[in-house]
N, C-alpha and C positions, 0 to 999 in steps of 0.2 A: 492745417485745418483746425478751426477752433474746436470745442468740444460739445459746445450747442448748435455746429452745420452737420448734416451729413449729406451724404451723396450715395444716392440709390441705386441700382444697376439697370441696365437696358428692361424695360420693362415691353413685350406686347400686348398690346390691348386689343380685345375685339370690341367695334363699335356696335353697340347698343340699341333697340327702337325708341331710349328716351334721348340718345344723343343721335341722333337720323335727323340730316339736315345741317348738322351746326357750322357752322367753318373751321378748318382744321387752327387755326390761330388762337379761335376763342377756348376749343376742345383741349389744347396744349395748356393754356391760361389757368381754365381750372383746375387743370390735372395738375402743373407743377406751379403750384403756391408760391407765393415771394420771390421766384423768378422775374428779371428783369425783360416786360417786352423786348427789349431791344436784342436780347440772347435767345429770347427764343425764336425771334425772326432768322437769325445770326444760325441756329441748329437748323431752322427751315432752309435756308438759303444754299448752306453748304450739305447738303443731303442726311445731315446726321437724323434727322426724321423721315419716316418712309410711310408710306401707306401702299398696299399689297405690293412693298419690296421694291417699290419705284419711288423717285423722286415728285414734288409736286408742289403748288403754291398754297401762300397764306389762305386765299379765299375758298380754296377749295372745299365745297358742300361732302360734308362725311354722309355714306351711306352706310343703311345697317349690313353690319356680316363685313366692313372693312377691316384689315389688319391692320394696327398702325405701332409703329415699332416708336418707341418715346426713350429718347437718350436719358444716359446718365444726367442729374444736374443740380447743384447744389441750392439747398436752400434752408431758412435756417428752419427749426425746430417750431412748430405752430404753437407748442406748451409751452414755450418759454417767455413767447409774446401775448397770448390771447386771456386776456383775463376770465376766469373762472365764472362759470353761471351758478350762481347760490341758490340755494332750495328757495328762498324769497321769490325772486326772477323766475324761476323754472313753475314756479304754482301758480305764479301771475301771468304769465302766459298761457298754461293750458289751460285756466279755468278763464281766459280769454278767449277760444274758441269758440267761434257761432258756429261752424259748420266743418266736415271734414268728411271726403271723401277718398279713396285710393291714388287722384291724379291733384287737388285741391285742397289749401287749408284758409280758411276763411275767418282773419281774428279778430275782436276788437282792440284796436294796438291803446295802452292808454297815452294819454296826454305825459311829455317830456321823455320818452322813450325814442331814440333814432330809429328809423327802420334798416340802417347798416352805420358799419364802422366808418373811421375817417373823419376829417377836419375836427380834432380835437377831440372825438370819439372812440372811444376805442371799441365799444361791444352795440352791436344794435339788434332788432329784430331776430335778422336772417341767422348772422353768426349764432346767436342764443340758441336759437330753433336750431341748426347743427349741430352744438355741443349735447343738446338736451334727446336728439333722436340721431347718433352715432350710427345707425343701422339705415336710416334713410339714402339710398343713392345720390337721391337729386332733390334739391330745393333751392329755389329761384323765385327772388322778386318779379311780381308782376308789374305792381307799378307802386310809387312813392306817397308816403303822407308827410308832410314838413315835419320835425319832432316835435312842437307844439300840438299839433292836428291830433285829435283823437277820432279814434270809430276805424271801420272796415277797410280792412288789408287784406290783400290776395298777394297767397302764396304757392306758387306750383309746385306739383310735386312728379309731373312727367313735363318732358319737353315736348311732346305734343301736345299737352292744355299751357302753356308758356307759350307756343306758338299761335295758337287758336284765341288766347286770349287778346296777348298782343296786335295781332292782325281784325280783333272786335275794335281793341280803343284806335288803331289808326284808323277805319274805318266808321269808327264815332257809332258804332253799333252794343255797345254796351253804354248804361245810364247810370253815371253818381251823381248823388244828391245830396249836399251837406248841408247842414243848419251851424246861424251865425248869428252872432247879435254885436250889429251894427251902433257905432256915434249917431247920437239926432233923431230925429222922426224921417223915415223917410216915407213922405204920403206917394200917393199910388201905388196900386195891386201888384202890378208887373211890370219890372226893368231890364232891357236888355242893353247892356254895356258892351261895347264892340271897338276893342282901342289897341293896337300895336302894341306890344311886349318886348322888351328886351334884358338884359342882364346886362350887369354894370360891376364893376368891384374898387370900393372905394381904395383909398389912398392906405387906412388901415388894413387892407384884405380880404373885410367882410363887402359880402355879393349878398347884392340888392338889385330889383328888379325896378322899371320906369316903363310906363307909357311912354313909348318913341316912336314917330313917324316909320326909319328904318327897323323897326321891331316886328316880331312871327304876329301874323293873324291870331287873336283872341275874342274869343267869344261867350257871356257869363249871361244864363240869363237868373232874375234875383224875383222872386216873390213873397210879398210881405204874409206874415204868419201872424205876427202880434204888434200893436206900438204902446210903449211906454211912455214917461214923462221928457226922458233924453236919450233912449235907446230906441231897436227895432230892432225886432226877430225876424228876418228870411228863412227860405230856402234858398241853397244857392243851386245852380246846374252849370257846370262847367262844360261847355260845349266842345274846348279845344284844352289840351291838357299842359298847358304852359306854368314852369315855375312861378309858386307864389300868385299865380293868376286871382284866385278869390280875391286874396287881399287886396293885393295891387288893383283891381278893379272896384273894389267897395270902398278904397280910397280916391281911387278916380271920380267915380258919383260924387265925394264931399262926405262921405261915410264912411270910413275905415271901421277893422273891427276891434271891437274891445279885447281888452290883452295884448293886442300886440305892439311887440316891443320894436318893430321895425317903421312900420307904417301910420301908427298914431300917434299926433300929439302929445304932448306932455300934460296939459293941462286935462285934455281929454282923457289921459290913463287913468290920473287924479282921481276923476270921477266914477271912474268904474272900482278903483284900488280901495276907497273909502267905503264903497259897498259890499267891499269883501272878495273882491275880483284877485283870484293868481295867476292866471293861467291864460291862454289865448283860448276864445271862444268860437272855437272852429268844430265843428264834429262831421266827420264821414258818415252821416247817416245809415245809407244805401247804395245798393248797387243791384242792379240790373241787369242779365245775359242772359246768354245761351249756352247750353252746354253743348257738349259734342257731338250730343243724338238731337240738337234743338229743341230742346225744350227749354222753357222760358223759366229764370232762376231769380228768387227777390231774396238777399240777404240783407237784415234789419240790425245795427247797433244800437240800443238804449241811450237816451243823452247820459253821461255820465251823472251821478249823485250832487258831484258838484258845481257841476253845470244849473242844475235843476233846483237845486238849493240857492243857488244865486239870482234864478228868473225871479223866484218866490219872493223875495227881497225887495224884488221890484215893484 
């Protein structure tokens, strides 16, 4: 055994009211980091996991007050792979808090930030927020902003507001509202774009998104805010919550948005890059719910400085 694995001892755990509900698979997942799915099916399978002292399957819903006995199991060292949050990062995020309560943290994430690790990422959102509150139990992505995206991020901080929320956006019962500034003029008020979605992954590996017959139902609807000489300021409302949807659908119309490096022309970025454009001009405005007692919740992001400095331009 190298000197940056170890191997833990039989650990039991009693399950929790923020872990109530979860599936014994996903409960194992968190609990033992860097662990290979495939072993931990492998310790489910062959009883080396028990919950109150019996054997049981992956899907099995954890109740609170269960015992679950969690094997020994190697994995390597978190310190030795997670790169470090610098006092930079860590002040850039708390003084990005719009809101925070005991179950909910509500941030404005900024523009080229991941909101997690992976595909050539190593630190995003969620991991930061973990290194940065050591003493927090739980914290979990509610739902994603593409790294370019700036504005409002929900972050849970019990698994019953992750479940509550969750089961709003399937139910299409929570409202975001992002502002874009759109290629060309687009005249009229209000558009709603309704066109199949799929994911695709080119020949290099980057995953890109197409309007395809075979594609999930998507649904945007777009209201003009401002027009300029070769731009247009929206609202966007995303109805259905499909990767990449805003974009992919504001190129669909024959309006892609300015910035991006995926879905707009070249000669088009030209023109935004000339005026001083870096960035993709996407912002998460808003968002709209309910809390748990129902009560009706409006969290506001500011367009960023440099957003707003670039309309001025205009």
């Amino acid at each position: 055994m190298s000197s940056n694995d170890k191997r833990p001892s039989v650990a039991m755990v009693t399950v929790t009211e923020d872990q109530f509900g979860q599936r014994l698979d996903n409960f194992l997942m968190t609990r033992l980091k860097g662990v290979p799915k495939s072993a931990i099916y492998r310790m489910i399978r062959k009883g080396e996991v028990r919950v109150n002292k019996g054997r049981t399957k992956p899907d099995y819903k954890l109740q609170q007050g269960d015992l679950v006995r969690v094997p020994p199991a190697r994995t390597k060292e978190v310190s030795a792979s997670t790169p470090f949050v610098g006092d930079s990062l860590k002040s850039q995020l708390e003084s990005a808090i719009l809101y925070e309560d005991d179950g909910l943290i509500v941030l404005n994430k900024p523009s080229g930030l991941a909101v997690h690790g992976g595909s050539g990422v190593s630190l995003g959102v969620i991991e930061a927020l973990r290194q940065i509150r050591p003493g927090q139990r739980f914290l979990e992505l509610v739902h994603r902003l593409d790294r370019d995206t700036s504005g409002c991020l929900m972050v849970a901080k019990k698994r019953s507001v992750l479940k509550k929320l969750h089961e709003d956006l399937r139910l299409g019962a929570m409202q975001k509202t992002y502002l874009a500034l759109l290629w060309g003029r687009w005249n009229g008020l209000e558009h709603r774009i309704e066109a199949p979605l799929r994911k695709f992954h080119l020949a290099s590996g980057e995953r890109v998104v197409r309007v395809s017959a075979d594609g999930k139902p998507s649904l945007t609807l777009f209201r003009q805010l401002e027009l300029y000489e070769q731009a247009t300021l929206v609202e966007a409302r995303p109805i259905t919550g499909r990767t990449h949807q805003i974009r992919v659908h504001a190129q669909h119309a024959g309006h892609p948005i300015a910035g991006d490096d995926k879905y707009l022309h070249r000669e088009q970025a030209v023109y935004f890059e000339e005026r001083g454009l870096k960035r993709l001009f996407l912002h998460a405005a808003s968002l709209e719910l309910q809390d748990l007692d129902g009560n009706s919740r409006l969290f506001e992001a500011p367009l960023p400085p440099e957003l707003s400095t670039f309309l001025s331009r205009l």
